[in-house]
C-alpha positions as CSV (number, residue, x, y, z in Angstrom):
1,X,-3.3,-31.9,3.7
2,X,-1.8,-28.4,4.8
3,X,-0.3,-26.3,2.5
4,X,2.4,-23.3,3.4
5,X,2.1,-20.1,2.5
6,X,2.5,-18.4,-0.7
7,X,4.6,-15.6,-1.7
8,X,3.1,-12.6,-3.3
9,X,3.8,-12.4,-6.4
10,X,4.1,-8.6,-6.8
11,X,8.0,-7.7,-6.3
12,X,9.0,-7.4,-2.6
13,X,8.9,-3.2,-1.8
14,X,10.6,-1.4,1.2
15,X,8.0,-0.5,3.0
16,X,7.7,2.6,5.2
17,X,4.8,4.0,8.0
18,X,3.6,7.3,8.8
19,X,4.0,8.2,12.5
20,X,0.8,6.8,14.2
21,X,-1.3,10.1,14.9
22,X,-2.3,8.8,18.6
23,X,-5.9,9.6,18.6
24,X,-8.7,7.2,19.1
25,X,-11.2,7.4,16.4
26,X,-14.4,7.3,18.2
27,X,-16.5,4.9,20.8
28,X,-16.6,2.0,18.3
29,X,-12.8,2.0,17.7
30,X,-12.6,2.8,21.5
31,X,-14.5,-0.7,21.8
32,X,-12.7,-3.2,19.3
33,X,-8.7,-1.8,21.1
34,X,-10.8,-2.2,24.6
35,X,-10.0,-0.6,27.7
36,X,-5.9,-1.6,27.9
37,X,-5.6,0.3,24.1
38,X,-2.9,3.2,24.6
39,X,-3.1,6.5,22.4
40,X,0.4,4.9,20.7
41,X,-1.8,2.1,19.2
42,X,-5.1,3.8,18.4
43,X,-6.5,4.1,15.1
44,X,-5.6,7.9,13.5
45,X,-8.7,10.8,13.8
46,X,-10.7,10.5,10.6
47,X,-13.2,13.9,9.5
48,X,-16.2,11.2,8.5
49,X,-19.4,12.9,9.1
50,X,-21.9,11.3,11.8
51,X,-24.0,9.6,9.5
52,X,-24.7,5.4,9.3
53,X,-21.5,3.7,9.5
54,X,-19.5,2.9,5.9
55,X,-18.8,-0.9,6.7
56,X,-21.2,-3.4,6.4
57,X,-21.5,-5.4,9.4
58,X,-20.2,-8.9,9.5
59,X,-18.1,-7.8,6.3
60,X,-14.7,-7.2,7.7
61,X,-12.5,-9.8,7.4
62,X,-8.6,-10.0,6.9
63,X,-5.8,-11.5,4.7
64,X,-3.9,-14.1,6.8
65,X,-0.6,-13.4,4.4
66,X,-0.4,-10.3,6.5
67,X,-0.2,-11.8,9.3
68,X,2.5,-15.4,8.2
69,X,4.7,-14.2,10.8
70,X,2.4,-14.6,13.8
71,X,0.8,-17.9,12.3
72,X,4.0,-19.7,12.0
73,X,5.8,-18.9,15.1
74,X,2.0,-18.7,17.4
75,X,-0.1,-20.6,15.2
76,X,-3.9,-19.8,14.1
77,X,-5.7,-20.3,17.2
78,X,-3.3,-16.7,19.4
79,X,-4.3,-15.2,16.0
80,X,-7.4,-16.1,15.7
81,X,-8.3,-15.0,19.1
82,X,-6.3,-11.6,18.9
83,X,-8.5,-11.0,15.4
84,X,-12.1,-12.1,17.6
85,X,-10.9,-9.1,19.8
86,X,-9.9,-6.6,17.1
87,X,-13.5,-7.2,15.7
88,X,-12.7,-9.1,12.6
89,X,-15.9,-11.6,11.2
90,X,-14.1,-12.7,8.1
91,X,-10.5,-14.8,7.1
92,X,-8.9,-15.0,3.9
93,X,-6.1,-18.0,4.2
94,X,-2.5,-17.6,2.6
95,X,-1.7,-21.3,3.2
96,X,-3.0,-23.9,5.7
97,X,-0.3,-24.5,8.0
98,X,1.7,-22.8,11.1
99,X,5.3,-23.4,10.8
100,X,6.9,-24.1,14.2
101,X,3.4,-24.4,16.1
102,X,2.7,-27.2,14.7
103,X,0.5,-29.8,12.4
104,X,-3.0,-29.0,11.7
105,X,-5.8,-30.8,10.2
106,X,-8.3,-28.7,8.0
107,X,-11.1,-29.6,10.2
108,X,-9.3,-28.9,12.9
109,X,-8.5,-25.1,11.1
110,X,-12.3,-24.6,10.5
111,X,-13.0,-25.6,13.7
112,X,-10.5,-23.2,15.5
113,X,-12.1,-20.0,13.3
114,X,-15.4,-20.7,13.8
115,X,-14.7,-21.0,17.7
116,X,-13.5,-17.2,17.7
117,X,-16.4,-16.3,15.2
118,X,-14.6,-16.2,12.4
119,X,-16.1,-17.0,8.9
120,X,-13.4,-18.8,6.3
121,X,-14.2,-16.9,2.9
122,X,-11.2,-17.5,0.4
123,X,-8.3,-18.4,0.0
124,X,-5.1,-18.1,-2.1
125,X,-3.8,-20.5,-4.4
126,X,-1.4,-20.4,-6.9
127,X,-2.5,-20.3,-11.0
128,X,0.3,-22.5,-12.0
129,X,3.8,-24.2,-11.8
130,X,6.8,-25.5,-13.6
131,X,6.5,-28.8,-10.9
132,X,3.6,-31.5,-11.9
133,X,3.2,-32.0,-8.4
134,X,2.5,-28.4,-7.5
135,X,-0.2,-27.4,-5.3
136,X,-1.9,-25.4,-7.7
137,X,-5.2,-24.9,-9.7
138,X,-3.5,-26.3,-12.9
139,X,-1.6,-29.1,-11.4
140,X,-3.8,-30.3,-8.7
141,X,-7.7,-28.5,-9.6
142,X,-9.3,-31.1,-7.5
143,X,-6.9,-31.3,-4.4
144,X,-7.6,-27.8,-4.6
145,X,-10.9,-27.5,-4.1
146,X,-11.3,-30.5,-1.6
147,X,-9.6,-28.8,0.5
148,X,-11.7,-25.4,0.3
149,X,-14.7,-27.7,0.2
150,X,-13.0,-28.9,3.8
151,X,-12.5,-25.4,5.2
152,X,-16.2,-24.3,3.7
153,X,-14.9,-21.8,1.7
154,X,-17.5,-19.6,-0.3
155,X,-14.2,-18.5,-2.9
156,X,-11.6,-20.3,-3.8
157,X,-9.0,-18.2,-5.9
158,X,-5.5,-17.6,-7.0
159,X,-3.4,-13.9,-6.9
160,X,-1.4,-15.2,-9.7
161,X,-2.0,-12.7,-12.9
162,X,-3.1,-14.1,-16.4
163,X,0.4,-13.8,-17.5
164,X,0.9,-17.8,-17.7
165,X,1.1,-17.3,-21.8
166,X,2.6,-13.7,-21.7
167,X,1.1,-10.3,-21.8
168,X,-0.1,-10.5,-25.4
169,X,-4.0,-10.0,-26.1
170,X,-4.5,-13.6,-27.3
171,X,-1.7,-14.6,-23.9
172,X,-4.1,-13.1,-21.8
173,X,-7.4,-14.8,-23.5
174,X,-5.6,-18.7,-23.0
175,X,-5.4,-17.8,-19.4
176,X,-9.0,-16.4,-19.3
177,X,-10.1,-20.0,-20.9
178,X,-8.0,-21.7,-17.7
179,X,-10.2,-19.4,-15.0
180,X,-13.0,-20.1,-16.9
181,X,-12.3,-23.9,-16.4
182,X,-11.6,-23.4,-12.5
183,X,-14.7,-21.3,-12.7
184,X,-16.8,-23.9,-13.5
185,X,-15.3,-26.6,-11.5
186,X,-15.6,-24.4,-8.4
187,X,-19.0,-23.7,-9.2
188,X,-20.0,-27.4,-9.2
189,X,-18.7,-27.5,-5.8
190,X,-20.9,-24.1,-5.0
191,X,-18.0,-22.0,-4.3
192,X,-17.1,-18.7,-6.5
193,X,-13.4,-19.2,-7.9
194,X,-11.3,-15.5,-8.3
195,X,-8.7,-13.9,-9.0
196,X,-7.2,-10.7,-7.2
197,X,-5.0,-8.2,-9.2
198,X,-1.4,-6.6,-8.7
199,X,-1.0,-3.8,-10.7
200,X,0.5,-5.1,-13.6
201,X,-2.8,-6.5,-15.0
202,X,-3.9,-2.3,-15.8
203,X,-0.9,-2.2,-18.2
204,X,-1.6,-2.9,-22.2
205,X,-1.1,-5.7,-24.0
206,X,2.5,-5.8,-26.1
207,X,1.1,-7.1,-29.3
208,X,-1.5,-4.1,-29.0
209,X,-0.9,-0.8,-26.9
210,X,-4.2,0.1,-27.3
211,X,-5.6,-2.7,-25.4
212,X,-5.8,-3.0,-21.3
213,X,-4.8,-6.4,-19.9
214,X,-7.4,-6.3,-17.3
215,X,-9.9,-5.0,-19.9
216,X,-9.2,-8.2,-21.8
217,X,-9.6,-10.2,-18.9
218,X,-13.3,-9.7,-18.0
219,X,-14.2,-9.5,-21.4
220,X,-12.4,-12.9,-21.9
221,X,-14.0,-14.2,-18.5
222,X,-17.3,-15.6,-17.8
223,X,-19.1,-13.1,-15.6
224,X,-21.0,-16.3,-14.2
225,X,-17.8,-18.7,-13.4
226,X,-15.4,-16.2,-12.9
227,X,-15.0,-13.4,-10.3
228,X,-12.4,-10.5,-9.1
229,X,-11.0,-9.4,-6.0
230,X,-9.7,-6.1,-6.3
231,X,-7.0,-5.0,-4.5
232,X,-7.6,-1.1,-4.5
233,X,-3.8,0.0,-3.6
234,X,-2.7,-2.4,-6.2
235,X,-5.4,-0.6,-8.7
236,X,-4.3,2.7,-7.7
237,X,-0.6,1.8,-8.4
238,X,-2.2,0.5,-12.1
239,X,-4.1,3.8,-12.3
240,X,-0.7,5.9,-11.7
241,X,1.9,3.6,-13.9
242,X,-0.4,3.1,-17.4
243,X,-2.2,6.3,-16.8
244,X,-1.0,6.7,-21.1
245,X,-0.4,4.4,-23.2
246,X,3.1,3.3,-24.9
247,X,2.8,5.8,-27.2
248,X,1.8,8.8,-24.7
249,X,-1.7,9.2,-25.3
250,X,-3.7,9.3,-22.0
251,X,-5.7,6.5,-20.9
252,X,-6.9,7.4,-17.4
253,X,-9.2,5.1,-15.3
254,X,-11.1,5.2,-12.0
255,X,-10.8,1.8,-9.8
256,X,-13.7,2.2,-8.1
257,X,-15.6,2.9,-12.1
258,X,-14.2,-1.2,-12.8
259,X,-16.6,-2.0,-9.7
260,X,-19.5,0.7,-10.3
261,X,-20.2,-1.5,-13.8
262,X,-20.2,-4.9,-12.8
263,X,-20.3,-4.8,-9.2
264,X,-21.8,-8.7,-9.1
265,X,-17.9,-9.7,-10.1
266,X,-16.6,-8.6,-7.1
267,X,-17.4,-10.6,-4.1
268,X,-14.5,-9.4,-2.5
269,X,-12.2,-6.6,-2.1
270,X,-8.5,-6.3,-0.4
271,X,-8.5,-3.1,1.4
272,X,-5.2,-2.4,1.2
273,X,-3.7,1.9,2.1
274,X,-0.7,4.3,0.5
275,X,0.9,7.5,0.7
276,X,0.7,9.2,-2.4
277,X,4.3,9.5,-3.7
278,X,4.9,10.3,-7.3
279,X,8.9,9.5,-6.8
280,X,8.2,6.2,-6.4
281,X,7.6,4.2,-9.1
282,X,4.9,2.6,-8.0
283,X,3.0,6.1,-7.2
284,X,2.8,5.1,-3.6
285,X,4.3,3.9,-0.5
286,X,2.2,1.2,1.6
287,X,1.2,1.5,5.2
288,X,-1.5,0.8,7.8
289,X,-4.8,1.2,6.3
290,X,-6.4,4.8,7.6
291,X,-2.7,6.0,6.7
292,X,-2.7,6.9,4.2
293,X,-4.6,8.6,1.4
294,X,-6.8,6.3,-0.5
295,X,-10.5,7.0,-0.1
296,X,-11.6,4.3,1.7
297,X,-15.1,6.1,3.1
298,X,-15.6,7.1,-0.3
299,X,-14.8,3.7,-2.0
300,X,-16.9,1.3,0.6
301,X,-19.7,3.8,1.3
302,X,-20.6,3.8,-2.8
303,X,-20.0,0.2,-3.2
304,X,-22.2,-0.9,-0.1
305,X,-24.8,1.7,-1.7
306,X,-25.7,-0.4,-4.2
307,X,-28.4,-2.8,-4.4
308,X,-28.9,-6.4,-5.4
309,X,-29.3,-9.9,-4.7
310,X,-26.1,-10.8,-6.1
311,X,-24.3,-8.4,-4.3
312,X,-22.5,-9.3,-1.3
313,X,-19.5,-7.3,-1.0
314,X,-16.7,-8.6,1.7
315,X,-13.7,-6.5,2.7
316,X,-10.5,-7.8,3.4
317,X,-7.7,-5.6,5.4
318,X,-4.3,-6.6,3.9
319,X,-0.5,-5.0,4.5
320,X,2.2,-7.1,2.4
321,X,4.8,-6.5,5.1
322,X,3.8,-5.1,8.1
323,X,6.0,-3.7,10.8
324,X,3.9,-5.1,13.6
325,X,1.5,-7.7,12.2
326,X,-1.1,-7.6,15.1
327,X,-1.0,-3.4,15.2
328,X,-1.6,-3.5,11.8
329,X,-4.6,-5.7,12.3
330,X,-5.8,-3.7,15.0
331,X,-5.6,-0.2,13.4
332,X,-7.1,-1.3,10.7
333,X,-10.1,-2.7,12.2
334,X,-10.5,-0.1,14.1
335,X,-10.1,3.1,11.8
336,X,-12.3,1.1,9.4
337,X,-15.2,0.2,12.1
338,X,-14.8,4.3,12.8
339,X,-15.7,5.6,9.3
340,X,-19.0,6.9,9.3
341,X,-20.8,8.6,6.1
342,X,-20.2,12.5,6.0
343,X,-23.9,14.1,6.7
């Protein structure tokens, strides 16, 4: 059965874009925008250094939500194909069907990504609903995870917060019990069930000012059922609203630190860019990845670093509502496949 895409449910920003800079970034973003690319759509210069490149290879993969528009007017397989040639390897799925192109059969979606060398490796559901019948992990678990068992999902996983109960500590611990159920259920079916943040999840507990929501969370968690996909603008938005706590004492915190500790819980990552803009009130303004001023050759390079057998880190390019879905992909890919460690 196909399922339509979901909402996000952070609250819907106005989004604005640099000016592109017009300046390829190198042979290898020269080769994923090909021959036809014009300066106008070329990734911005970076200053990386000419050491071993930052990404991983076969670790670049994108959030279809980014791309709804283009799905449901030209369906997966023009997307699929314009991804092959932007040098994507990886999918995350928003929903399961294409609007106006048409009806399509999970196999048939599986199929289609594989054909264009494209690995299916999450998905996002939602955590609940008000309707019985919802497609959701606590309405329909199994339905749920047939259907990523279809697609052969590695993850399976929701970017609904644990705010089903409230934002109280013990709220927050009911809907750690509820991951911890799809945890294990997803595990029997050898798929890793996660849950990617918003910002909202850095903020501190109303019965308890003292206490981090997200803090709660992995401690609440089982480290072996349940996993995390940060979404590093999202955690640098946390980082700048509950920088102090209600009461004005500081409580600062690194994103990349969350990872540095238990960098087995996070299979994957949304890589996701902002201008730094303290007027806002989310301490940024989103646009094109390479566009803006998140440390993204700092943040990969350290992750990928690390070592271990339970470590395989996958990085997903996201923009909630791009301008231009496919230059956005493009850009993306290619600024990203440009980063190279500073010697």
């Amino acid at each position: 059965m196909s399922r339509t895409f979901e909402p996000d449910p952070e609250p819907t920003r106005r989004l604005t874009r640099r000016g592109m800079l017009g300046v390829a970034a190198g042979a290898t973003a020269a080769a994923l925008l090909g021959a036809a690319a014009t300066p106008a759509s070329a990734a911005p210069a970076t200053s990386a250094g000419r050491g071993r490149p930052v990404l991983p290879p076969g670790r670049l993969g994108i959030q279809l939500y980014s791309l709804r528009d283009k799905v449901s007017t030209l369906g997966f397989g023009p997307v699929f194909a314009e991804l092959e040639k932007y040098g994507y390897d990886e999918v995350e799925f928003a929903g399961y069907t294409q609007g106006s192109a048409g009806p399509i059969t999970l196999a048939q979606l599986k199929r289609l990504a594989r054909n264009h060398g494209l690995t299916p490796i999450g998905s996002h559901v939602g955590h609940y609903s008000s309707d019985p019948n919802a497609y959701t992990f606590a309405q329909n678990l199994g339905k749920v995870l047939d259907d990523a068992q279809a697609l052969g999902l590695k993850h399976i996983g929701t970017a609904s917060g644990p705010f089903r109960y409230g934002s109280t500590v013990d709220a927050v611990k009911r809907a750690a019990e509820e991951f911890n159920t799809y945890g294990a259920a997803a595990k029997a079916r050898g798929m890793k069930f996660y849950q990617h943040n918003h910002s909202e999840e850095f903020s501190f507990a109303t019965d308890d000012p003292r206490v981090r929501l997200y803090d709660v969370l992995l401690a609440e968690t089982d480290p072996d059922l349940v996993f995390l996909e940060m979404d590093i603008f999202w955690a640098h938005v946390g980082r700048f609203r509950f920088s102090t706590r209600p009461d004005g004492t500081p409580a600062p915190f690194e994103p990349l630190d969350y990872v540095l500790e238990r960098p087995h819980r996070y299979p994957l990552f949304h890589v996701k860019d902002g201008v730094s803009d303290p007027s806002d009130p989310f301490g940024y303004r989103m646009v094109d990845v390479g566009d803006g001023d998140i440390d993204y050759e700092r943040f990969i390079s350290t992750v990928t670093r690390l070592r271990g057998e339970r470590l395989a880190h996958h990085w997903q390019t996201e923009l909630d509502s791009p301008t231009d879905s496919f230059t956005f992909a493009r850009r993306s890919s290619a600024y990203l496949h440009s980063l190279r460690e500073r010697c």
